[in-house]
C-alpha positions in Angstrom: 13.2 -91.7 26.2 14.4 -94.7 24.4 11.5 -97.4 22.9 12.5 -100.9 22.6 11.9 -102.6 19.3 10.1 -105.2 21.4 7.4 -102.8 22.3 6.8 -101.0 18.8 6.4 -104.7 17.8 4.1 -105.7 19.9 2.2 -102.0 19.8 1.5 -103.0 16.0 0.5 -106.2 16.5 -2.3 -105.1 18.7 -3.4 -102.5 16.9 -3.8 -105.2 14.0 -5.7 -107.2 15.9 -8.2 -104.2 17.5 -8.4 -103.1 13.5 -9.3 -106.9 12.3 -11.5 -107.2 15.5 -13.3 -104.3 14.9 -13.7 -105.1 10.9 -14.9 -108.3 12.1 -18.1 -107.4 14.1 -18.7 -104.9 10.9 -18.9 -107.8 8.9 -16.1 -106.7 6.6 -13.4 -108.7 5.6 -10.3 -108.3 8.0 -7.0 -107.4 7.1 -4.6 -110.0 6.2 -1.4 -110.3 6.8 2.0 -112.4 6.7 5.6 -111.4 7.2 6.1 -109.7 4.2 2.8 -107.4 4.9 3.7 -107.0 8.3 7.1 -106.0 7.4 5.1 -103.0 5.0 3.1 -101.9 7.7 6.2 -101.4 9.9 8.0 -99.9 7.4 5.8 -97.4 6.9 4.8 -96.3 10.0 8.4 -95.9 11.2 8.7 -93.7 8.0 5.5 -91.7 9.1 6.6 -91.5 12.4 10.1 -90.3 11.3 8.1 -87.6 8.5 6.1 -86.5 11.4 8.9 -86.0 13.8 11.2 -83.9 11.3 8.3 -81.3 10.8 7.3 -81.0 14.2 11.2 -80.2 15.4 12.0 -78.7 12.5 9.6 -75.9 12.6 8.7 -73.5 15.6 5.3 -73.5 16.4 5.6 -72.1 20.4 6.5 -68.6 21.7 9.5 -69.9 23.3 10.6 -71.5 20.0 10.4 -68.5 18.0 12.2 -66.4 20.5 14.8 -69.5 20.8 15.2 -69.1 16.9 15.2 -65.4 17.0 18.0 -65.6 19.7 19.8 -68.0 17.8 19.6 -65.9 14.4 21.4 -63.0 16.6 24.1 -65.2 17.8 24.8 -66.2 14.0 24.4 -62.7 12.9 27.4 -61.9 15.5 25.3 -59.4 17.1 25.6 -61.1 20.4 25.1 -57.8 22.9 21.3 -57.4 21.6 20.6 -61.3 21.7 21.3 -61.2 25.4 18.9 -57.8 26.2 16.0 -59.2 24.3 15.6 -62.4 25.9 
């Protein structure tokens, strides 16, 4: 599943303005931002997102994904006869 650029754009963008509405009727002062700022915010949630996405597939959390990397450690070991049996 591909996202546009468009839509992570606009995804941000509202969430700024939900966050300034919400500091708003809190009587704080809202968050303000220009191109520059905007530009940070992006920036850094893509690197979150990309941070958050490398340790979720890089680490096996389900049964099936420890038994996937247990099969796979067999196939590398070259003991290929007991990978298929204990599957």
């Amino acid at each position: 599943m591909k996202i546009s650029k468009a839509t992570i754009v606009r995804t941000i963008v509202l969430a700024l303005v939900l966050i300034n509405m919400v500091l708003q009727s809190m009587g704080k002062s809202p968050i303000q931002y220009d191109e520059s700022g905007i530009a940070n915010i992006i920036g850094t949630l893509i690197s979150l997102g990309a941070i958050g996405a490398s340790w979720w597939y890089n680490n096996s959390f389900s049964d099936a994904a420890k038994k996937a990397d247990a099969f796979m450690q067999m196939l590398k070991d070259g003991d290929e006869t007991d990978a298929e049996t204990d599957v």
